[in-house]
ZALO-799734 format. One record per atom (N, C-alpha, C): residue number from 1; residue in one letter; chain; atom name; x, y, z. Coordinates in Angstrom, 3 decimals, padded with zeros to 6 digits. Layout:
seq,type,mol,atom,px,py,pz
NUM,A,A,CA,X,Y,Z
...
# end
This chain:
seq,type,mol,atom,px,py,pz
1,X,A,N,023.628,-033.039,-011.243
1,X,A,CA,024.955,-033.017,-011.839
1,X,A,C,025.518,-031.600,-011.894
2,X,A,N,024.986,-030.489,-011.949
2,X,A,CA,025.573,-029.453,-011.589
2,X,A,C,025.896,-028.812,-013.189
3,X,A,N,027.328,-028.278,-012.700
3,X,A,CA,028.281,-028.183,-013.980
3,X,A,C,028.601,-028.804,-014.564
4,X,A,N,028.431,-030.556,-014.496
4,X,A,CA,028.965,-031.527,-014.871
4,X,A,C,027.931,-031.850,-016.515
5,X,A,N,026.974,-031.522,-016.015
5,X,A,CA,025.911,-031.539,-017.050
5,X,A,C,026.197,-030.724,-018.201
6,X,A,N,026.986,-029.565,-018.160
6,X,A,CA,027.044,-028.252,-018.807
6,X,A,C,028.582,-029.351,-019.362
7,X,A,N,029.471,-030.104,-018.899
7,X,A,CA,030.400,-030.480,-019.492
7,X,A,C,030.156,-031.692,-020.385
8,X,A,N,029.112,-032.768,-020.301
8,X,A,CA,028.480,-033.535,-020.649
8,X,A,C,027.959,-032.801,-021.835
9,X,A,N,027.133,-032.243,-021.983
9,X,A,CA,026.491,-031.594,-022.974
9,X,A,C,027.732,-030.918,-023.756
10,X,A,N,028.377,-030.259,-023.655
10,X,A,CA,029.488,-029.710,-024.274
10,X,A,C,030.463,-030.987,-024.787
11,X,A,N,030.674,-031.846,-023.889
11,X,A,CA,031.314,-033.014,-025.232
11,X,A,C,030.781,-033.688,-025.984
12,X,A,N,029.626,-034.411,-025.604
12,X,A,CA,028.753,-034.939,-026.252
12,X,A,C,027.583,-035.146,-027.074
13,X,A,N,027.395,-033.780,-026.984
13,X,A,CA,025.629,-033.171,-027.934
13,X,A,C,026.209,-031.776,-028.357
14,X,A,N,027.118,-031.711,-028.714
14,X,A,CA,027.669,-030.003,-029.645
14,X,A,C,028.726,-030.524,-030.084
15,X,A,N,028.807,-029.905,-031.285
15,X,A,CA,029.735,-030.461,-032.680
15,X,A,C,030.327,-029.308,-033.089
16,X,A,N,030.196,-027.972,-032.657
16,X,A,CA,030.875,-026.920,-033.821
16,X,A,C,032.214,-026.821,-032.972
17,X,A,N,033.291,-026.212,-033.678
17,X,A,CA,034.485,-025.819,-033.237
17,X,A,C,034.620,-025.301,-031.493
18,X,A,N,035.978,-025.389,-031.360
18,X,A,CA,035.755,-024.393,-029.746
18,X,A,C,036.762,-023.368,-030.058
19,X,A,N,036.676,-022.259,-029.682
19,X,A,CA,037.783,-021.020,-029.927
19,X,A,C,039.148,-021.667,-029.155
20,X,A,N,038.595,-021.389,-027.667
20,X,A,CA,039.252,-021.267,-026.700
20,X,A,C,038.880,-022.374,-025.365
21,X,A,N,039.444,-023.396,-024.823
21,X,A,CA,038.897,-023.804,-023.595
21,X,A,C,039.886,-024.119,-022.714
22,X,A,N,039.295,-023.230,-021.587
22,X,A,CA,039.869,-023.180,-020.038
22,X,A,C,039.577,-024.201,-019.273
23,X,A,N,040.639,-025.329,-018.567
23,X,A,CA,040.325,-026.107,-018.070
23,X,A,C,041.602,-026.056,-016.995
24,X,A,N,040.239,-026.425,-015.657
24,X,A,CA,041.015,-026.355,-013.791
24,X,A,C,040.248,-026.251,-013.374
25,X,A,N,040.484,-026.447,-012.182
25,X,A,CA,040.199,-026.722,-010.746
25,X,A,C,039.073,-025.896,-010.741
26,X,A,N,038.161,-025.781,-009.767
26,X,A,CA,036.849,-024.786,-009.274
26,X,A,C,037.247,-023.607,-009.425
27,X,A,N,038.423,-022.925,-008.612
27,X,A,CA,039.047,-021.175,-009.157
27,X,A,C,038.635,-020.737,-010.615
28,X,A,N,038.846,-021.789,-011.160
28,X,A,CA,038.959,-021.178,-012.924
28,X,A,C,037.391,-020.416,-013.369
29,X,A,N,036.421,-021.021,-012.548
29,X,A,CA,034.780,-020.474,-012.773
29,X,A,C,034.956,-018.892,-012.267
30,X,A,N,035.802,-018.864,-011.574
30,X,A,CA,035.643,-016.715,-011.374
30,X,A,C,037.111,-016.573,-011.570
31,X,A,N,037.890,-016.983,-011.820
31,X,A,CA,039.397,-016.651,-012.406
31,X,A,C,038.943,-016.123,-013.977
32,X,A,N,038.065,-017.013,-014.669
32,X,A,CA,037.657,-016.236,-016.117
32,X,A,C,036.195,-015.797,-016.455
33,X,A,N,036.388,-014.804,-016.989
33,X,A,CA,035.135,-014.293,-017.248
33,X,A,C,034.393,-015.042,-018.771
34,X,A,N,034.259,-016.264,-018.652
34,X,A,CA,034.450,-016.638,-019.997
34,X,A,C,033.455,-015.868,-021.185
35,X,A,N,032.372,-015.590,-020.844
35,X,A,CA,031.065,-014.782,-021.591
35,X,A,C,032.235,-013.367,-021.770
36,X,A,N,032.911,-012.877,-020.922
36,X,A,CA,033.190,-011.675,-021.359
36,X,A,C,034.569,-011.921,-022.630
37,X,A,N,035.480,-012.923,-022.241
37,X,A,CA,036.263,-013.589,-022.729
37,X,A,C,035.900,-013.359,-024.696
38,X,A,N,034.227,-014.179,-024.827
38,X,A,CA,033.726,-014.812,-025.818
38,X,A,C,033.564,-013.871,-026.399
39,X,A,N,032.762,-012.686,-025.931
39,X,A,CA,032.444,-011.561,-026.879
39,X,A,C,033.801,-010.976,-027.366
40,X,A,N,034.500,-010.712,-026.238
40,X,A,CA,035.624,-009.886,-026.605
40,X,A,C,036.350,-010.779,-027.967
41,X,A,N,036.444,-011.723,-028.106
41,X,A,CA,037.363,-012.777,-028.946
41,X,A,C,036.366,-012.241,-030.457
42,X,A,N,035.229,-012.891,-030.348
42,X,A,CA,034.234,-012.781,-031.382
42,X,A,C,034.572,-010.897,-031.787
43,X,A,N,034.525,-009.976,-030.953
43,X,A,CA,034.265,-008.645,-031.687
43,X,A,C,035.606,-008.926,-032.485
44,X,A,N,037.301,-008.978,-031.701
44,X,A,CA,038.184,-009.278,-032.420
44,X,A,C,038.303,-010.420,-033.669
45,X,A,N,037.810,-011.544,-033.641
45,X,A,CA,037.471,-012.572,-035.022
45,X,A,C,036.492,-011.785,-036.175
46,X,A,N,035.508,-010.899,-035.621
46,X,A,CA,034.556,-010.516,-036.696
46,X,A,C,033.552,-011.669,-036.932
47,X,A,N,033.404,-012.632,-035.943
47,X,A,CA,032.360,-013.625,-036.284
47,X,A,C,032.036,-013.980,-034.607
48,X,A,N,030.946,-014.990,-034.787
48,X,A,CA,030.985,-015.497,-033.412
48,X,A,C,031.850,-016.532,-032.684
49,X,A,N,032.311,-016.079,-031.863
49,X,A,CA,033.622,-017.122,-031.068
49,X,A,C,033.000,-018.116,-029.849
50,X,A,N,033.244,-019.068,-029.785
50,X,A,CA,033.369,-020.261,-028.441
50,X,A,C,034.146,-020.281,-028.252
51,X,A,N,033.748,-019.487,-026.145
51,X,A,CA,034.544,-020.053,-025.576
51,X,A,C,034.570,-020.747,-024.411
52,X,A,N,034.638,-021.806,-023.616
52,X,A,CA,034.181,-022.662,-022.893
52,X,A,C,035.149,-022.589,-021.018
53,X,A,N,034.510,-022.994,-020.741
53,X,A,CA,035.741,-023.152,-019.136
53,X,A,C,034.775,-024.611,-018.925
54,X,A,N,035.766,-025.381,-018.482
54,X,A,CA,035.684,-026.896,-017.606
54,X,A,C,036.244,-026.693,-016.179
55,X,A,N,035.628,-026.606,-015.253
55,X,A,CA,036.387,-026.527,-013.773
55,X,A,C,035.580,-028.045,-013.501
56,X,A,N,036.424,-028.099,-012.282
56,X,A,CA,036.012,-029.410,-011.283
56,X,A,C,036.531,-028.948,-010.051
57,X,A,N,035.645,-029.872,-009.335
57,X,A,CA,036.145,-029.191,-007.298
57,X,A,C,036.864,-030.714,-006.794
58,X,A,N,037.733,-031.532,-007.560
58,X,A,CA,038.841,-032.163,-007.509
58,X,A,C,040.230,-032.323,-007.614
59,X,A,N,040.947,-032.794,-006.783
59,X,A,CA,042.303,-032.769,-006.959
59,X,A,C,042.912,-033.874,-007.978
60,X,A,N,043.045,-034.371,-009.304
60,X,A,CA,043.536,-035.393,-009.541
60,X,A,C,043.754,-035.012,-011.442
61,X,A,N,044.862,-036.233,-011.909
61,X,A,CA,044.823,-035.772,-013.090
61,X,A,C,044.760,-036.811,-014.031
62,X,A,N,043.445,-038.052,-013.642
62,X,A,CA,042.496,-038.904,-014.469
62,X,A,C,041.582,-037.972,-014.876
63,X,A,N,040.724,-036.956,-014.146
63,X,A,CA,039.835,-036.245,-014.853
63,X,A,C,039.885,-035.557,-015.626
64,X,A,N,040.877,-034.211,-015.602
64,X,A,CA,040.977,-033.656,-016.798
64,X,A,C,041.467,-033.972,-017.797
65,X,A,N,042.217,-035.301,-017.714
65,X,A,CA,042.567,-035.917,-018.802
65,X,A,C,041.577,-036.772,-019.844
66,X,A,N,040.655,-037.429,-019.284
66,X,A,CA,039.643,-037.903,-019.617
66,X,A,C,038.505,-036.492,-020.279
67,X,A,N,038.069,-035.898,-019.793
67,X,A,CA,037.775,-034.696,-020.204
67,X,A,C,037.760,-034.148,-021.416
68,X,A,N,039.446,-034.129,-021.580
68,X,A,CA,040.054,-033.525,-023.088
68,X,A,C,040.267,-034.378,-023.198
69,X,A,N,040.574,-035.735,-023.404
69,X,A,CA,040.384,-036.825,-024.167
69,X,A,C,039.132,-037.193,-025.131
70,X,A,N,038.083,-037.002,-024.578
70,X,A,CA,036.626,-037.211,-025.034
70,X,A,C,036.047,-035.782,-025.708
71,X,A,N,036.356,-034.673,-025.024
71,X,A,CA,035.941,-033.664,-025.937
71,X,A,C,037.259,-033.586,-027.445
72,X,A,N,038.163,-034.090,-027.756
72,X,A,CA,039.361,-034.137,-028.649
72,X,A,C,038.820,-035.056,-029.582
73,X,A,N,038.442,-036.193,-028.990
73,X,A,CA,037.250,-037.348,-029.751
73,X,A,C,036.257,-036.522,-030.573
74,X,A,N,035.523,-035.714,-030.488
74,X,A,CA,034.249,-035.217,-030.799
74,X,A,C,034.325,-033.655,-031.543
75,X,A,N,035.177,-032.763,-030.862
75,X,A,CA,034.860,-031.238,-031.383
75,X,A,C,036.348,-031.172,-032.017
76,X,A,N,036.825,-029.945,-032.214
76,X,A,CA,038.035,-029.390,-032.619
76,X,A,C,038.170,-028.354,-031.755
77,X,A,N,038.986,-028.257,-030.939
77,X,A,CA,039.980,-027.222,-029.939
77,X,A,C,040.936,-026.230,-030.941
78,X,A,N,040.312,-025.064,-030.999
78,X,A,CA,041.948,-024.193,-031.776
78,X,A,C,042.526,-023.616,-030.628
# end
């Protein structure tokens, strides 16, 4: 499953808040630095920050909708 596993696990077996989440196409995995993203957010919050990227190597817009549908079900997005 790939990355898909890493998105699976992130909607479905983790419960704390998300800072920030980036969601697109395959580009978005080196378009953001998300680890650098996270620290930088967290030094600015003064606590520890989540922040997540969802890419997919598909064209369509059942998936990312489904996606943030099911992670919206489960965590809190600020």
């Amino acid at each position: 499953m790939g990355e898909y596993s890493f998105i699976k696990e992130e909607i479905f077996n983790k419960n704390e808040d998300i800072d920030i989440l980036f969601l697109g196409g395959s580009i978005i995995w080196n378009a953001i630095d998300t680890p650098y993203v996270q620290k930088a957010l967290s030094e600015k919050l003064g606590r520890p920050a989540k922040v997540v990227t969802f890419g997919f190597y598909f064209s369509s817009f059942d998936i990312p909708y489904t996606l943030v549908r099911d992670l919206l079900e489960k965590r809190r997005v600020k």
